[in-house]
N, C-alpha and C positions, 0 to 999 in steps of 0.2 A: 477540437483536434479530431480531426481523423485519420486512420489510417487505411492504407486505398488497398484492393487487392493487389496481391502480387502475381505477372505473369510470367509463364515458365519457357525460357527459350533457349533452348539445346543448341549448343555452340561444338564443332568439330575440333576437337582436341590436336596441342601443337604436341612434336617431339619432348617427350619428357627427361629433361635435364641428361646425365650422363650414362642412366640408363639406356638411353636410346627407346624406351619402349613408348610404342602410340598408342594412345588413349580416346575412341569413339565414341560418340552417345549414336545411337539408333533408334529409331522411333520402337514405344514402348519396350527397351530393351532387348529387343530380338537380336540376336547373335552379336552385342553391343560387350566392350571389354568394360571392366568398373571404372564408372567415373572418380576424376582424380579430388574434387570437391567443386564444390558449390558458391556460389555469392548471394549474397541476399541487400541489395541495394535500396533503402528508402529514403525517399525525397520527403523528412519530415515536416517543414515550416517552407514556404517559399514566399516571398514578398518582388516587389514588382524589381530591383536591382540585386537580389540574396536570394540564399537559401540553409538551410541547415541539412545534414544527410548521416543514415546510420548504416554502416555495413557491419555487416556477419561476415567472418569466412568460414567455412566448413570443411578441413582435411581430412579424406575418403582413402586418402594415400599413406604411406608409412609416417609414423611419426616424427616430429619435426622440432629441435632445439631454437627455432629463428625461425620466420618467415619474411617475406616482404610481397604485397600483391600489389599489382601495377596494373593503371587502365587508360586509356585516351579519350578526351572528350572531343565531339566533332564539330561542338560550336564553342564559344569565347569563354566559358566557365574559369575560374578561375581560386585556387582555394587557398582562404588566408589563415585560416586557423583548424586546431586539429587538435583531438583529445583518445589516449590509449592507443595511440600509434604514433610513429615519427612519419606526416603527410608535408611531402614537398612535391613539386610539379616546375617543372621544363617544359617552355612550349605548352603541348596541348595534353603532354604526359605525364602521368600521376603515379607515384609511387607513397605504399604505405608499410610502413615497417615498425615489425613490433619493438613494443616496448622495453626494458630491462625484464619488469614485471609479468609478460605475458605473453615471450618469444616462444614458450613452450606449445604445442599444438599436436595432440593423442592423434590417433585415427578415431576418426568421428570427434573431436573435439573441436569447439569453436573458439574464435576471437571475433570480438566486436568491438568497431571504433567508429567515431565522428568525427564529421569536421563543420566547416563552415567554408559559405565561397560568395561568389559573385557574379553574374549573368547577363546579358542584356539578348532580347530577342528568344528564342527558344533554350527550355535548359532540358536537353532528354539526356534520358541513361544510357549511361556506357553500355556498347553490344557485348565488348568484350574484356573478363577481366583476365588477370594470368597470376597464377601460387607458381612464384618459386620460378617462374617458368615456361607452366603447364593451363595450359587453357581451363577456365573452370565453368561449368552452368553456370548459369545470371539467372538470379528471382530476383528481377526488378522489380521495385513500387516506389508509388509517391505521389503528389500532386500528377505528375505528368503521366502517371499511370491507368489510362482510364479504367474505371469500374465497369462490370459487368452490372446489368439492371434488372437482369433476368435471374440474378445467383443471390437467396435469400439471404443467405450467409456470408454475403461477400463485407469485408470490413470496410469499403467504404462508403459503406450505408449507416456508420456510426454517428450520429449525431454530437455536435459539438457538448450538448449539456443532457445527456438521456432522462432527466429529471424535467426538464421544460415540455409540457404541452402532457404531461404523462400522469396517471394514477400511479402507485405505491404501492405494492404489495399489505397484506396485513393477512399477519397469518393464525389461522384461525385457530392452532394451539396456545397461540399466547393470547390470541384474545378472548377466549374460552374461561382462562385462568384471571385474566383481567374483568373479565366482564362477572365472576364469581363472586370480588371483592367490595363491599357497602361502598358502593359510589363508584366505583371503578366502569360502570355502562359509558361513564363520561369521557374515556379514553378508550374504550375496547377495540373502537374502528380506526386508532392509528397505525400507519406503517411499523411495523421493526426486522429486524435484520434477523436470518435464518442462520442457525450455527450449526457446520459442519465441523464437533470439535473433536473428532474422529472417524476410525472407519466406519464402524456401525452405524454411522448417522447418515453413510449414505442410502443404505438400505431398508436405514429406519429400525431402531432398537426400543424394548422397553416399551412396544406400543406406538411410539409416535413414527410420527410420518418422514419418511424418505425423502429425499432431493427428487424422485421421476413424481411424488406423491402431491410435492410443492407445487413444482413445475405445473401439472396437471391444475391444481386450485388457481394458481398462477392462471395460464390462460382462462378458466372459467369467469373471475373476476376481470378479466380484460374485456369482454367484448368487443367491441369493434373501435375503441380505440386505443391508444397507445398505454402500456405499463410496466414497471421497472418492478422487478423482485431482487430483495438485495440477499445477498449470501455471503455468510463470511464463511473463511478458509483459515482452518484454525488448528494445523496437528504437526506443526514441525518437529523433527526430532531434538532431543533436549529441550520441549519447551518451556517458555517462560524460565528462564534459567536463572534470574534474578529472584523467585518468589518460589512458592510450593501451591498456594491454592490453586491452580489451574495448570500445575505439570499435566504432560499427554500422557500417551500410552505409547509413544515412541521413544526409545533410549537414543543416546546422543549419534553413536554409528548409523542409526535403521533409515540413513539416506534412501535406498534402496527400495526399502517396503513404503516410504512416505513417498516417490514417484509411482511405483505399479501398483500397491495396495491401493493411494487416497486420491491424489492427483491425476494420476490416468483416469480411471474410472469415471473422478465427475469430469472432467474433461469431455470425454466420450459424451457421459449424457446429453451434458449443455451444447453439443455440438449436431444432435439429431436433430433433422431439421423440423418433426414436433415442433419446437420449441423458438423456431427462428424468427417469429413474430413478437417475441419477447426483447426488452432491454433488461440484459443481465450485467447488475454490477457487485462486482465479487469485491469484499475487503480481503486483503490479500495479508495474513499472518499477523495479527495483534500481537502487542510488547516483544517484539525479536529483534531488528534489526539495531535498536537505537543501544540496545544493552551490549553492544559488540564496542561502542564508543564508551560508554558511560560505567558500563557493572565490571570489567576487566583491568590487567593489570597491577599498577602499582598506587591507583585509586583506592580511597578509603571503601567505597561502596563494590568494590570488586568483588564474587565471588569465583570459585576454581569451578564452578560449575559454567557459567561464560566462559572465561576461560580457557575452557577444554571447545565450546561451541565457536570460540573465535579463532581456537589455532585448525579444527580440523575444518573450517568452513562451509560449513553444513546446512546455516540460516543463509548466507548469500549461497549456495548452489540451491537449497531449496526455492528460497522466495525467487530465484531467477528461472529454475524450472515450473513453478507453478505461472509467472504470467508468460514464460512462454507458451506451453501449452494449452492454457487456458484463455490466452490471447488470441489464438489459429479461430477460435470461430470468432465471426463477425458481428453479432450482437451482444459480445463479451464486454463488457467496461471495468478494467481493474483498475483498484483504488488501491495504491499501497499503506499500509498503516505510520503513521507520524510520529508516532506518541502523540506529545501535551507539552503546552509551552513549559508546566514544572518539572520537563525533562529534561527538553533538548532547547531553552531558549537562552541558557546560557554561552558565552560566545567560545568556551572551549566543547561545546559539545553541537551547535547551532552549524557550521560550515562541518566538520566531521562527518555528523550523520546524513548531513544530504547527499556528502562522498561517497557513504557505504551505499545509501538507497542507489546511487548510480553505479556501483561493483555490481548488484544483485540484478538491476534493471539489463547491465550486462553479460551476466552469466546462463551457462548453461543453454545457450542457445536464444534468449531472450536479448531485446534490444529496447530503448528507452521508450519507441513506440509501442510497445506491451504495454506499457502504463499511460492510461487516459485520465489517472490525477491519485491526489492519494487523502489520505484522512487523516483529521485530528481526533484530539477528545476521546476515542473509543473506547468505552468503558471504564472512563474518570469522570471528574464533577472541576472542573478547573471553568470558571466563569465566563461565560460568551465574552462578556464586556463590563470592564468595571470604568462605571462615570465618574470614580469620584475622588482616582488619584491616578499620576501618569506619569511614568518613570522620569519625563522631564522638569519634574518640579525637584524643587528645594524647600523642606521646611524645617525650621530651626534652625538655619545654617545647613543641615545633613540634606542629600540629595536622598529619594525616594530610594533610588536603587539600593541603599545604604540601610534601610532598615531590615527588620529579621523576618519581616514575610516576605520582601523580594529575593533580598539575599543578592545583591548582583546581577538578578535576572533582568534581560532588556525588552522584556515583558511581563504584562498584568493581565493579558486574558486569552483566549484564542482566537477572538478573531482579529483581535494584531496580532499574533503570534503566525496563524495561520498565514494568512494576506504577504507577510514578509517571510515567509519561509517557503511559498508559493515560487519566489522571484528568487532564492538563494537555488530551489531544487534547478530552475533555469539555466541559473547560471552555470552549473555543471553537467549541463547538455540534454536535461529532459526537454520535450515540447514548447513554446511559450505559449501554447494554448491548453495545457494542464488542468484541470478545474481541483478544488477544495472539497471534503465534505467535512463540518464539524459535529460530532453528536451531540445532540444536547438533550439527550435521553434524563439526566440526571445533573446537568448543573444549574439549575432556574435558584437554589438556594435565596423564594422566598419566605412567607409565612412571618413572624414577628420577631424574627433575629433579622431582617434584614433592616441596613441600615438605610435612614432617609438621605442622608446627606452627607459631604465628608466629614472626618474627626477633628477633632481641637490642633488647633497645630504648635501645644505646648512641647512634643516633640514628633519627629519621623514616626517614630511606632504609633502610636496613640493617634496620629492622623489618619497613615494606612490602616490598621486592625480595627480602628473604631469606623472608618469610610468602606472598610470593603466588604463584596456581598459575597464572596467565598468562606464561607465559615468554619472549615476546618481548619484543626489546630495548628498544621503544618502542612503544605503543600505537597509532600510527600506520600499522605495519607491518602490510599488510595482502594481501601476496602468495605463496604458496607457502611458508608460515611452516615452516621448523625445528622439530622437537621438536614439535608439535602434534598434536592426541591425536583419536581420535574421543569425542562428549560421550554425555549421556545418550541413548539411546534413543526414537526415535517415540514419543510418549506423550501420549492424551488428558486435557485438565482437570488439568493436577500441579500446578498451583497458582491463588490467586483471581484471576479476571481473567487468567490466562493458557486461551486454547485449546487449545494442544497445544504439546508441543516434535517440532520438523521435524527431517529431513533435505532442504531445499528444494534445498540446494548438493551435487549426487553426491558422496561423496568419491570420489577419485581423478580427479577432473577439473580439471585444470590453471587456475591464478587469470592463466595468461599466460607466454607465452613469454622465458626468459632473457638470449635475446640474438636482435635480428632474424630474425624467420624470415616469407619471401615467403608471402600466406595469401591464398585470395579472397573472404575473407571481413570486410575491411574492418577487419582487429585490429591496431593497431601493434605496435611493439616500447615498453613503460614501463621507464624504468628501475629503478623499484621491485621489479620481478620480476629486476634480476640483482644474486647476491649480495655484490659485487664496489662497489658503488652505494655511497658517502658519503651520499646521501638528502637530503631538502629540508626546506624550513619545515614542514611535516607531519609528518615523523618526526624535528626536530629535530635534521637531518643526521648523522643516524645509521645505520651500515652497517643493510642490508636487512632480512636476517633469512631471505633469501629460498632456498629450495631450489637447486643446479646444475641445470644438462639439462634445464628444464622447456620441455614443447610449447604451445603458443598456447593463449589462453584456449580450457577447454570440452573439448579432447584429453585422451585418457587420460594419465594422467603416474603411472606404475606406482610409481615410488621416492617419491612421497607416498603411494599411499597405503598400502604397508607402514610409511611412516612412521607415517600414523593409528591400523594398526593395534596398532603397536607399544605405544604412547602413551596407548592407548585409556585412559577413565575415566569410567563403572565399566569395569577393563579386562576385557577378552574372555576368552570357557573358552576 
């Protein structure tokens, strides 16, 4: 996938509605009256009879309870389908009109919507579109947009998979700490992911290095050919609203300070063009979006702390403001966060959340081409791949789904989980050339709990629990897991529709602290991290799982990760 630059072509504004007042663009503003809004047109997917396309509209003008924006194509285009707006077309004319949902439009606030169509011969952009009315600028893109070759940072110099032909970042604070540990020389030089899990991180707190600090080792380790440094984006307000160890330092209002304090900022950096020789791919907000489907309401697993994050909307306007802006530079690749099939692979939760991810993918000025794919696994241990049982069997009579480690789930590892969730995000109008990434920082769960072969098929449990190489107690357990192994290896394209498999999660970095400890960093103490914990509706009240002694999320926690490497699978020379 890529997304192509967008060109900017100043359109002579028509009489505006019953105002009577006309509305000019002038070159660079010069005695030019305010424009009335803007369009942003991309040609996301095109094939030799179709196409797919995402518009923004942008009203600059008074507020607006409704709108409707109308445009003409000048060759046979034709559009059949249409999603967050009501898109019908007469003749060569196109009208799109909002939803129930999202007739409202602020000044300066956007709507965004798709559709689908149909072409033969040339499919170019509409010159001209109309709010309401009123003539609006066109920032066209798309296949038919050519790129400029000469502009570093132009976005269609994105590479369909920024992982293929590329080195990996490896950052030399964590591999400092890894390379400190008996035997730990043996992984020091892997990739892992950079955590920006507040502001101070981008400036660099407590000694360690800043995102300009990265960046800079970044190009050093690049030379002269191609390399990806991955960065997670991690400080939403109310975060982690489901758990305590890794609350931010933003409270659930500080929308506000989470755009200009965190998200401007590294925006800005990543966007100097220093730095445009770079493939930057950011994970875009772990464990938030999927807890707006899953931890709320009149679920057992709800808490008021979601809750309160799902009625003021604060995770979909952030995570839709961070890949927009994040998305304007061109060597940006946002990966949105997935959860893990032991979340969302249930079928009341599996079509929901690919919903939400396309609310966010459309908020706040962002559109579904922001997102160049998204990520599972991120800081869990849920199994690449289990060989040795599969939802479609039957034993004993009981179908697999039917015992108490699937629980109903219409998956057993992530990368079916993944692969089919890849093609559900699709279906609700992101890209069809999306890619995946799995972490598998921490699910390799082998060493001598793992099993050879599947279990006795005297009944369902006893086949799966005795066959499977996930070996925590309950699939819920998701802290400082026992017995858990490092997975495969960094590794570009391993499978279709997968990107790469990451290490996005350092190993040896703490999931959170065991037992209270004072931080000023906004972390609680969860009980899920101490192993001592009978546990809740999530893990089925079942003891932890969870390591002793562990330091606050994000701290080195040394007895994991000789546990990893112990565990490791493939294991380690």
């Amino acid at each position: 996938m890529s997304r192509t630059r967008t060109a900017l072509l100043a359109a002579m504004a028509l009489v505006a509605g019953a105002t009577g007042t006309a509305y000019a663009v002038a070159p660079d503003g010069v005695g030019a009256a305010a424009v009335p809004c803007t369009v942003d047109y991309q040609v996301q997917n095109q094939w030799s009879t179709g196409f797919t396309a995402a518009v923004t509209v942008t009203n600059l003008g008074a507020a607006k309870s409704s709108w409707s924006l109308k445009w003409s194509y000048a060759g046979n285009q034709r559009v059949t389908s249409g999603w967050n707006a009501k898109v019908t077309q007469s003749g060569s004319n196109v009208t799109a009109a909002n939803e129930s949902y999202n007739g409202t439009l602020a000044t300066g606030g956007s709507a965004s919507f798709g559709f689908q169509g149909t072409y033969s011969g040339s499919n170019a952009i509409p010159a001209t579109f109309t709010l309401d009315g009123v003539t609006c600028n066109v920032d066209g893109g798309g296949p038919t947009d050519p790129t400029d070759p000469t502009d570093p940072t132009d976005p269609g110099d994105r590479v369909n998979n920024p992982y293929s032909g590329a080195k990996v970042y490896v950052n030399p604070e964590w591999s400092a700490n890894a390379a400190a540990e008996p035997g730990g020389s043996r992984i020091a030089n892997q990739p892992t992911g950079v955590w920006l899990d507040r502001i101070a991180a981008i400036n660099g707190a407590n000694g360690k290095m800043g995102l300009r600090a990265h960046l800079d080792e970044a190009l050093r380790q690049k030379g002269s050919g191609e390399l990806v440094i991955q960065l997670v984006i991690y400080n939403l307000p109310g975060r982690d609203c489901s758990a305590l160890a890794s609350n931010g330092e933003l409270g659930p209002t500080e929308i506000g300070r989470y755009k200009t304090e965190y998200i401007d900022p590294i925006a800005a950096i990543l966007a100097d063009d220093k730095y445009s020789s770079l493939r930057i791919v950011t994970t875009v907000e772990i464990d938030s979006l999927p807890n707006l489907v899953t931890n709320t309401g009149s679920r057992a697993t709800a808490t008021p702390e979601c809750d309160v994050m799902k009625a003021n909307g604060n995770y979909v306007k952030g995570v839709g403001y961070a890949l927009n802006k994040l998305g304007d530079a061109g060597n940006v690749y946002n990966y949105v966060d997935a959860g893990h099939h032991g979340w969302i692979g249930w079928d009341d939760n599996f079509g929901p959340s690919a919903d939400v991810f396309h609310d966010a993918a459309t908020a706040e000025g962002a559109t579904p081409s922001d997102v160049h794919g998204f990520i599972t696994n991120t800081a869990n241990y849920s199994a690449l791949k289990e060989n040795n049982f599969s939802v479609d069997q039957t034993v004993a009579g009981k179908s697999v789904r039917e015992s108490k480690w699937v629980d109903w789930n219409r998956y057993v590892d992530e990368l079916g989980f993944a692969q089919a969730f890849r093609n559900e995000l699709v279906s609700t109008g992101f890209d069809t050339n999306i890619g995946m990434l799995i972490d598998t920082s921490r699910n390799g769960w082998g060493g001598t709990a793992r099993p050879a072969g599947p279990g006795a098929t005297t009944s369902v449990d006893t086949y799966v629990d005795d066959g499977r190489y996930d070996r925590r107690i309950h699939i819920g357990n998701w802290c400082n897991q026992a017995g858990a192994g490092l997975g495969e290896r960094p590794k570009a394209a391993p499978e279709s529709g997968i990107d790469a498999y990451v290490w996005m999660k350092p190993p040896g970095e703490s999931d959170g602290a065991s037992k209270a400890i004072p931080n000023d960093e906004g972390k609680g103490f969860d009980r899920m991290c101490d192993p001592t914990y009978t546990g809740t509706p999530r893990n089925g009240h079942n003891l932890t799982g969870a390591l002793p002694d562990a330091p606050v999320s994000g701290h080195w926690f040394s007895a994991q990760f000789q546990e990893l490497m112990k565990n490791a699978y493939p294991p380690l020379p």
